[in-house]
Z-matrix of the N, CA and C atoms (Angstrom, degrees):
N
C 1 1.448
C 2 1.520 1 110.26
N 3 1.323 2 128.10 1 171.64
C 4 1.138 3 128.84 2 -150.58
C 5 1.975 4 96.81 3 -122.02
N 6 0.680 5 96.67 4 169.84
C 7 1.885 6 98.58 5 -146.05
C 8 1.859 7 87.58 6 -79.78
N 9 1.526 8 107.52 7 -40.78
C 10 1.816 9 116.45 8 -161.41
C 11 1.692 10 89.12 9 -70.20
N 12 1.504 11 129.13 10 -6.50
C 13 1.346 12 115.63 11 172.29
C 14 1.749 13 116.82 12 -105.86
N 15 1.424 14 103.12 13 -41.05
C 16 1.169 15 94.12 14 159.99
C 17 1.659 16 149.41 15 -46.26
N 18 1.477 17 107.18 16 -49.66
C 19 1.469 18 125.20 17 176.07
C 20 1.300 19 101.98 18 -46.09
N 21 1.479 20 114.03 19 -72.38
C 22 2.025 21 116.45 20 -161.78
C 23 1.732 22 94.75 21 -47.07
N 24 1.142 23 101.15 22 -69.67
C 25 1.686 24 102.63 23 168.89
C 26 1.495 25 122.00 24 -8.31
N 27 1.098 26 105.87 25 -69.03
C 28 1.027 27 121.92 26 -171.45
C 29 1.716 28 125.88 27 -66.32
N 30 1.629 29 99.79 28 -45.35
C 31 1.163 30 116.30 29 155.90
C 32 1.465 31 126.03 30 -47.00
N 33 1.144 32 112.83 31 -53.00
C 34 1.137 33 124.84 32 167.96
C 35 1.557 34 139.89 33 -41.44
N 36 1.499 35 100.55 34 -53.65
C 37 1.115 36 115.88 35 176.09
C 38 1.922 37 119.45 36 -81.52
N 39 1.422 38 88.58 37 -17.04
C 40 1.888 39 107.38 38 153.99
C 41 1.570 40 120.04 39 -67.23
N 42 1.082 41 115.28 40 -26.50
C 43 1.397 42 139.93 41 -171.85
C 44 1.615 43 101.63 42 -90.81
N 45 1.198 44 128.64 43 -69.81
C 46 1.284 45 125.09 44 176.76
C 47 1.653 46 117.13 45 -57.66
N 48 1.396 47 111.94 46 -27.31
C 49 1.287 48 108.28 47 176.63
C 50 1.648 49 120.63 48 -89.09
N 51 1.317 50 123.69 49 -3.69
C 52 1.333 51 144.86 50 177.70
C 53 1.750 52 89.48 51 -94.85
N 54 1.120 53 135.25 52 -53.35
C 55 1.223 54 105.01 53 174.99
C 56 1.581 55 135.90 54 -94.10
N 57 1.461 56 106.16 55 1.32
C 58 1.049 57 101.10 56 165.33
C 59 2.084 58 114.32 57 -95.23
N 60 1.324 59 93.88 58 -6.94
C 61 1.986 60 96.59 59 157.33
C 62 1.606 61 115.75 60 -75.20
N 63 1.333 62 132.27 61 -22.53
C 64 1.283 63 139.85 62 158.88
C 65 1.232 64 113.80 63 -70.40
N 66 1.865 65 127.19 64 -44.12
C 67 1.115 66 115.54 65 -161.80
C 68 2.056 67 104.98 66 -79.10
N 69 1.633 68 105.22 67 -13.54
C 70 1.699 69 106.83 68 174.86
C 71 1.443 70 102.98 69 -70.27
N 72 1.257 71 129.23 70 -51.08
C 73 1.412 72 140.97 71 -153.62
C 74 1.512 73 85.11 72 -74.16
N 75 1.286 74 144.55 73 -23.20
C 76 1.232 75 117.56 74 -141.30
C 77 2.160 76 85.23 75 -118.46
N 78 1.113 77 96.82 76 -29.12
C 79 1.518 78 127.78 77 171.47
C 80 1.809 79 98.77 78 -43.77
N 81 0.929 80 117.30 79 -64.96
C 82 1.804 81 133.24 80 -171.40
C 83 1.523 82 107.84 81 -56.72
N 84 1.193 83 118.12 82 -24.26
C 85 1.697 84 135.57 83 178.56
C 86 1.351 85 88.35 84 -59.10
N 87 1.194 86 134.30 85 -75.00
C 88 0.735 87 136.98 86 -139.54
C 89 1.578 88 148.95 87 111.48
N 90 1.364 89 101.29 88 -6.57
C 91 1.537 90 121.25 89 -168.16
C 92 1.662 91 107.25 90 -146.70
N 93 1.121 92 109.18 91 27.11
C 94 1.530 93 137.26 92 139.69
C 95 1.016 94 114.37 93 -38.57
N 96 1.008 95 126.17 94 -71.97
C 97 1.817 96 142.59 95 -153.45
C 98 1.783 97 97.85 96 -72.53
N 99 1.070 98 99.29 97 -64.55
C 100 1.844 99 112.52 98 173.96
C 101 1.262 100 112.65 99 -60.32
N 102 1.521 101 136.97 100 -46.80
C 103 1.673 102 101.86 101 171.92
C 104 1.944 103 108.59 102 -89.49
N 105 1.464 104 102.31 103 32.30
C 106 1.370 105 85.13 104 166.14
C 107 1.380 106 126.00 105 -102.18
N 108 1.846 107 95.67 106 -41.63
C 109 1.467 108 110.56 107 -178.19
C 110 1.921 109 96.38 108 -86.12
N 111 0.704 110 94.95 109 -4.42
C 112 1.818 111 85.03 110 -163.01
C 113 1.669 112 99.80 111 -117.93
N 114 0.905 113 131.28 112 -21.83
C 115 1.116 114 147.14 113 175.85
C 116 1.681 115 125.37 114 69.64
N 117 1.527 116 111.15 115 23.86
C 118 1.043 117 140.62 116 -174.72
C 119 1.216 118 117.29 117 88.84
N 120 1.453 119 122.19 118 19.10
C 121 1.614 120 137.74 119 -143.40
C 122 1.729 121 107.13 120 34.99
N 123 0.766 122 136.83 121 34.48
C 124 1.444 123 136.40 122 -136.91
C 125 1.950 124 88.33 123 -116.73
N 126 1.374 125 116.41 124 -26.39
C 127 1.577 126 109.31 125 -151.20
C 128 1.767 127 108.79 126 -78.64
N 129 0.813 128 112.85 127 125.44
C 130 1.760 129 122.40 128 159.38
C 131 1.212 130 110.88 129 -22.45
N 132 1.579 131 119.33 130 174.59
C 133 1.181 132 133.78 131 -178.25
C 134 1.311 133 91.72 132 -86.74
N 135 1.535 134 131.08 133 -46.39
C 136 1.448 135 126.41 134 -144.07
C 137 1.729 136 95.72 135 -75.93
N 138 1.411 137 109.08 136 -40.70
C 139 2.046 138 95.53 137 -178.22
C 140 1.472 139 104.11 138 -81.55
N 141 1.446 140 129.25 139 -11.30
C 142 1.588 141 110.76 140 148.89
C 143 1.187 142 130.29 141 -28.53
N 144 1.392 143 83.23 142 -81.20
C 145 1.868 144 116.60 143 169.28
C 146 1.705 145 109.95 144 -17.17
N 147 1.489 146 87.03 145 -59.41
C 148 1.693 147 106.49 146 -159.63
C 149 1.940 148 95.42 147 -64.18
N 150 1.066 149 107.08 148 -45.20
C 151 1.746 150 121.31 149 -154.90
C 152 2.240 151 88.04 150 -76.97
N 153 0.603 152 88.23 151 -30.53
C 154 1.673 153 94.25 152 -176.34
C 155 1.483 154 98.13 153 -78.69
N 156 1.193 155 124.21 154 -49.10
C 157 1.686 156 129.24 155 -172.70
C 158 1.515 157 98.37 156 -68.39
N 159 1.128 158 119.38 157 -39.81
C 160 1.495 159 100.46 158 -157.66
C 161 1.985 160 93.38 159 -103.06
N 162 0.943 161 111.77 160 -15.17
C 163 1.945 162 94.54 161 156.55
C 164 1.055 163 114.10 162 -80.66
N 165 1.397 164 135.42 163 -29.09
C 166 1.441 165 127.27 164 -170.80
C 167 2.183 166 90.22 165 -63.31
N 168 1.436 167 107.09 166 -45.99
C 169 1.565 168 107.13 167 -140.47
C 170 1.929 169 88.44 168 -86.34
N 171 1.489 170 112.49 169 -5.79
C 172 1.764 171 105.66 170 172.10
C 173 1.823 172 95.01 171 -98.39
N 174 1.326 173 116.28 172 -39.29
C 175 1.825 174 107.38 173 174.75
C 176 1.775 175 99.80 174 -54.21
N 177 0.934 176 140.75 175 -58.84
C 178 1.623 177 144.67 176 -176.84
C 179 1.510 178 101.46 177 -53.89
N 180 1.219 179 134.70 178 -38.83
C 181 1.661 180 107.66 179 -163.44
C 182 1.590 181 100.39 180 -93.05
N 183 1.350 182 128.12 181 23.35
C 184 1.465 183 130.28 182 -166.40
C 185 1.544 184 82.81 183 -129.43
């Protein structure tokens, strides 16, 4: 394979594994789970808004 395909590759998959070693460590806290799905209850109306618009408009093109 040719090196300009390998590297990003490679990078990449350095990248996904650096954050999924943060996302265990951060997992053990305990309060992982809650600012992920819940988002710390913390979110605005406006990325509601936004998060509601764009499932309604991916539930509609199916």
């Amino acid at each position: 394979m040719q090196l300009e395909v390998i590297l990003p590759l490679v990078a990449y998959l350095v990248v996904v594994f650096g954050i999924s070693v943060y996302a265990m460590r951060k997992r053990s806290t305990g309060t992982f789970l809650n600012e992920y799905f819940l988002g710390s209850r913390s979110m605005g109306g406006i990325v509601l808004a936004m998060t509601l618009t764009a499932t309604y408009i991916s539930a509609s093109s199916f």
